[in-house]
KOLKOLTOR-582618 format. One line per field, with one value per atom (N, C-alpha, C): residue in one letter; atom name; x, y, z. Coordinates in steps of 0.001 Angstrom, whole numbers, plus 500000, padded with zeros to 6 digits. Atoms other than C-alpha are relative to their C-alpha. Layout:
! residues N
residu = (A | ...);
atome = (CA | ...);
px = (X | ...);
py = (Y | ...);
pz = (Z | ...);
This chain:
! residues 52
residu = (X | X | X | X | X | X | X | X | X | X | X | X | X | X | X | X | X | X | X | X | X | X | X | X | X | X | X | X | X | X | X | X | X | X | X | X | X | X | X | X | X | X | X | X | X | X | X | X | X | X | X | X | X | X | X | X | X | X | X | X | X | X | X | X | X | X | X | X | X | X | X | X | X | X | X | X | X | X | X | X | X | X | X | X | X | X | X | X | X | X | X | X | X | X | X | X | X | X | X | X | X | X | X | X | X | X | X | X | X | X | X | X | X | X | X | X | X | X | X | X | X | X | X | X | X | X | X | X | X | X | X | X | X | X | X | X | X | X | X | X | X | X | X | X | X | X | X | X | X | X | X | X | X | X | X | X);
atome = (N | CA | C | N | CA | C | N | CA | C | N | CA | C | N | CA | C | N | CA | C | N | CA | C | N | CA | C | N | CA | C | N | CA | C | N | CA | C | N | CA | C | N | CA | C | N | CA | C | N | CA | C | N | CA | C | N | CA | C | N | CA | C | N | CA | C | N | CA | C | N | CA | C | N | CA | C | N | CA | C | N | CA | C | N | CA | C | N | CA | C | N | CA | C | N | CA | C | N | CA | C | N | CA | C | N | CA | C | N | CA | C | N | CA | C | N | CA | C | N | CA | C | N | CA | C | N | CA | C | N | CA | C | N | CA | C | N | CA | C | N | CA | C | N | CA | C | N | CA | C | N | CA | C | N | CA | C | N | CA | C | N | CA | C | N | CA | C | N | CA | C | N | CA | C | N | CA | C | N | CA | C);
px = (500976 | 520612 | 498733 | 501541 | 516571 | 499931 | 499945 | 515967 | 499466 | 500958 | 513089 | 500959 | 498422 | 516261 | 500735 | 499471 | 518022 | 499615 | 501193 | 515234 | 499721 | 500137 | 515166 | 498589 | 501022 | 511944 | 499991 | 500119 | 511705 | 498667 | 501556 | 509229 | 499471 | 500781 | 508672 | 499047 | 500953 | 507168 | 498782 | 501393 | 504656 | 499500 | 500876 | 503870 | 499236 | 500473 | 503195 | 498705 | 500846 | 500983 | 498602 | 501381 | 498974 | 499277 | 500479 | 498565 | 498827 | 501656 | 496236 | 499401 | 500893 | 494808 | 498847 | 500451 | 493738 | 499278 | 501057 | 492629 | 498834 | 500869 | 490523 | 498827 | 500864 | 488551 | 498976 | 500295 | 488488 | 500123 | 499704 | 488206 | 501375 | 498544 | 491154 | 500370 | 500587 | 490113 | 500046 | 499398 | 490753 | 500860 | 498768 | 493765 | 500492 | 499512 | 494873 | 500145 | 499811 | 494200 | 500580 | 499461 | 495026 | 501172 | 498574 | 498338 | 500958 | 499115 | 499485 | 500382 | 499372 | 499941 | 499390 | 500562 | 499383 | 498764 | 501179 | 496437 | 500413 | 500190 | 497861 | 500343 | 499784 | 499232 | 498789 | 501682 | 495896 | 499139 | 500807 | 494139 | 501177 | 499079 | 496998 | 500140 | 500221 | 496600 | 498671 | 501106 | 492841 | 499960 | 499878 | 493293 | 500629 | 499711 | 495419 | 499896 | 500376 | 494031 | 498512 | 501063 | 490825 | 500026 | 499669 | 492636 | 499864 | 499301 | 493696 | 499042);
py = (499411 | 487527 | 499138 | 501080 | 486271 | 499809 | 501320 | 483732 | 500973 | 499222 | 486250 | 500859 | 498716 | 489027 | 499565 | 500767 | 486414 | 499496 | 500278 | 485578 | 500963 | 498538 | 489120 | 500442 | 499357 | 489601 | 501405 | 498904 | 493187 | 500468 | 499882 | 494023 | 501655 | 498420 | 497900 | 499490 | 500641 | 496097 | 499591 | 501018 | 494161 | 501040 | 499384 | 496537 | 501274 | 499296 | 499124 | 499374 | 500811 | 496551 | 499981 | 500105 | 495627 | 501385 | 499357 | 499193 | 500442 | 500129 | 499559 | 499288 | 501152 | 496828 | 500798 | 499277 | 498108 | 501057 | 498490 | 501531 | 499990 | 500410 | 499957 | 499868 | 501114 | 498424 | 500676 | 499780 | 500492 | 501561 | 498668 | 504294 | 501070 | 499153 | 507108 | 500019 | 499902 | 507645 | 498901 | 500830 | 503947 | 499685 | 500577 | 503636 | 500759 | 499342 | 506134 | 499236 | 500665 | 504922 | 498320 | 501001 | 501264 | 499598 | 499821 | 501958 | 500581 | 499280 | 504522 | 501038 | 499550 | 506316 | 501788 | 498230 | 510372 | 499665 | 499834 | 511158 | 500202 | 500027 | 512192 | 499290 | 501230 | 509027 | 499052 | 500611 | 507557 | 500253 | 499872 | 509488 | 500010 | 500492 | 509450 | 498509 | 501701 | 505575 | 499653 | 500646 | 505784 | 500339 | 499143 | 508296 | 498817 | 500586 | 505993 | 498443 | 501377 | 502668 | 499931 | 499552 | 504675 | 499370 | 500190 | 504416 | 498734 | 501303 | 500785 | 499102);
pz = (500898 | 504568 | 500013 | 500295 | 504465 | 498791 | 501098 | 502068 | 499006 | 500925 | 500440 | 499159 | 500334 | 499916 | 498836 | 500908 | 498363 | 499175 | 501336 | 496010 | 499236 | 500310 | 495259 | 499951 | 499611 | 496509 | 500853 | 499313 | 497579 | 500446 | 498753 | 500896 | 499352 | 500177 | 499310 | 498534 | 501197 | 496221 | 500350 | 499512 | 498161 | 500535 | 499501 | 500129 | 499177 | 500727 | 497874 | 499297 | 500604 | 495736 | 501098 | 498840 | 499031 | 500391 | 500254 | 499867 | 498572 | 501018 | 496437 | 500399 | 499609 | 496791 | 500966 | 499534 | 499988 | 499929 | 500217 | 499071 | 498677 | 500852 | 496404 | 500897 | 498916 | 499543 | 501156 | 498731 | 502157 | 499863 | 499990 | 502980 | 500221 | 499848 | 502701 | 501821 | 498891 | 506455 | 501278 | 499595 | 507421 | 500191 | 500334 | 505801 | 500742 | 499443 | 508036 | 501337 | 498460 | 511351 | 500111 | 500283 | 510297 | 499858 | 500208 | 508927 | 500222 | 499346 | 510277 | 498678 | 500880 | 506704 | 500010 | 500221 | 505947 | 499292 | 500864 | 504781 | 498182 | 501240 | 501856 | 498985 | 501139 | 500786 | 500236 | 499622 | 501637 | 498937 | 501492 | 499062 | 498579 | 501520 | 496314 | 499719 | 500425 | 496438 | 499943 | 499952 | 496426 | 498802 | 501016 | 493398 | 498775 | 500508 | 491963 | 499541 | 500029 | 492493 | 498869 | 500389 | 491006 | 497927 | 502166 | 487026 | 499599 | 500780 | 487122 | 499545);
């Protein structure tokens, strides 16, 4: 088991987090080609990064 696992750090946490982050930053349009993500989770995290 990785050490992080065993710390109970979970990688869908972070990444989720970094995604905002991200779409705070950068265009729906980027995040696409960058990450590889749908468009339409591209704008539902720009949408949502929009409230916080």
């Amino acid at each position: 088991m990785l050490p992080l696992i065993k710390a109970g750090v979970k990688a869908r946490q972070g990444r989720g987090t970094a995604l905002l982050t991200l779409a705070t930053r950068v265009p729906a349009g980027l995040l696409v080609k960058m990450l590889g993500v749908r468009i339409s989770v591209a704008v539902t995290c720009q949408r949502t990064s929009e409230c916080d």
